[in-house]
N, C-alpha and C positions, 0 to 999 in steps of 0.2 A: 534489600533484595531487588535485582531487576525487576521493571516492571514496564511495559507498553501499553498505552491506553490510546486506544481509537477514537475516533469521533468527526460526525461530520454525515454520517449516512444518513439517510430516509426513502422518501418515496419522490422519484422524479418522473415527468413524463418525457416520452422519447425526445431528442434532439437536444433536451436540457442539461445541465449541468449542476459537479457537485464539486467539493474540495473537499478531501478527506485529510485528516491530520492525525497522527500519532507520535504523541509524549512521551520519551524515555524518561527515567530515571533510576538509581542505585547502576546505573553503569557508563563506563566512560567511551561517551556518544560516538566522539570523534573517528574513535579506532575501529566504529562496526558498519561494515557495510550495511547496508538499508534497502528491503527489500519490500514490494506489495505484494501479496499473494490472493488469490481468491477459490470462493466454491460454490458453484452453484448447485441446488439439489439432485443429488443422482449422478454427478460428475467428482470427480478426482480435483485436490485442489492444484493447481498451476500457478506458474509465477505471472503477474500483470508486467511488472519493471521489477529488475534487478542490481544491483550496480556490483559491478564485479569485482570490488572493492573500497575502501572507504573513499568514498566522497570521489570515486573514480566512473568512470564509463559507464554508461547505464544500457543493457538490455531491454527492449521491451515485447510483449507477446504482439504476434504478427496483428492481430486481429485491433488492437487498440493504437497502435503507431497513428501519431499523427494528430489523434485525439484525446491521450493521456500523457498528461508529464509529470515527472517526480522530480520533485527539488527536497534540499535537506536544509536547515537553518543548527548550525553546531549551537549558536550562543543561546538557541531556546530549545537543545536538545529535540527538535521536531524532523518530522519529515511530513510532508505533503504527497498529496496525488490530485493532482487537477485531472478531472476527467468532465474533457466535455463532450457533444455527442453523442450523448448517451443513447444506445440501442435499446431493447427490452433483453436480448444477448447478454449485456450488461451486467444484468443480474444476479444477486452471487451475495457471499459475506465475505467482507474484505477485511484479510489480515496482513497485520508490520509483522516484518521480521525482522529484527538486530543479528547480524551474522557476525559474528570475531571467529573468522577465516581459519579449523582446524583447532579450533577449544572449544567454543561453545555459541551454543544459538538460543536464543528466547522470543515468542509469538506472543503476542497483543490478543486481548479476547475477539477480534472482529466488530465487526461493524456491515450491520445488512446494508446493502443496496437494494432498492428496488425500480426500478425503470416500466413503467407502465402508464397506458393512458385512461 
């Protein structure tokens, strides 16, 4: 069975940084586009970066440009999110998403962030 595992969260203070990573496995990595998403409490969750296809162009939300990048490694089924700069904004749980584009999508349990000093 698919499965996405997060890691890499905790508690940062402002201006620091983290790298978050998410392990696929039971699905073939290559073909799914890879997306971060997040939620902070009392808000709707949004996408961080998206890529609008596999291993293609990546969107990212206006508010993190600059200071957040997603890269994917196929050979270890990973994706990343380097986020530096961290705000207290920031703050949120951050979930992978594997999209295969019009069949099926599968979400990672998350991974808190928190950014505070």
């Amino acid at each position: 069975q698919a499965q996405l595992v997060e890691s890499g969260g905790g508690l940062v203070q402002p201006g620091g940084s983290l790298r978050l990573s998410c392990a696929a496995s039971g699905l073939s990595f290559s073909a799914y586009a890879m997306s971060w998403y997040r939620q902070a409490p009392g808000k709707e969750r949004v996408y961080v970066a998206v890529e609008t296809s596999a291993g293609g162009s990546i969107n990212y939300l206006d508010s993190v440009k600059g200071r957040f990048t997603m890269s994917r490694d196929d050979a270890k089924s990973t994706v990343y999110l380097q986020m530096n700069s961290l705000q207290p904004d920031d703050t949120a749980v951050y979930y992978c998403n594997a999209r295969l584009i019009g069949l099926r999508y599968y979400w990672g349990q998350g991974t808190q962030v928190t950014v505070s000093s």
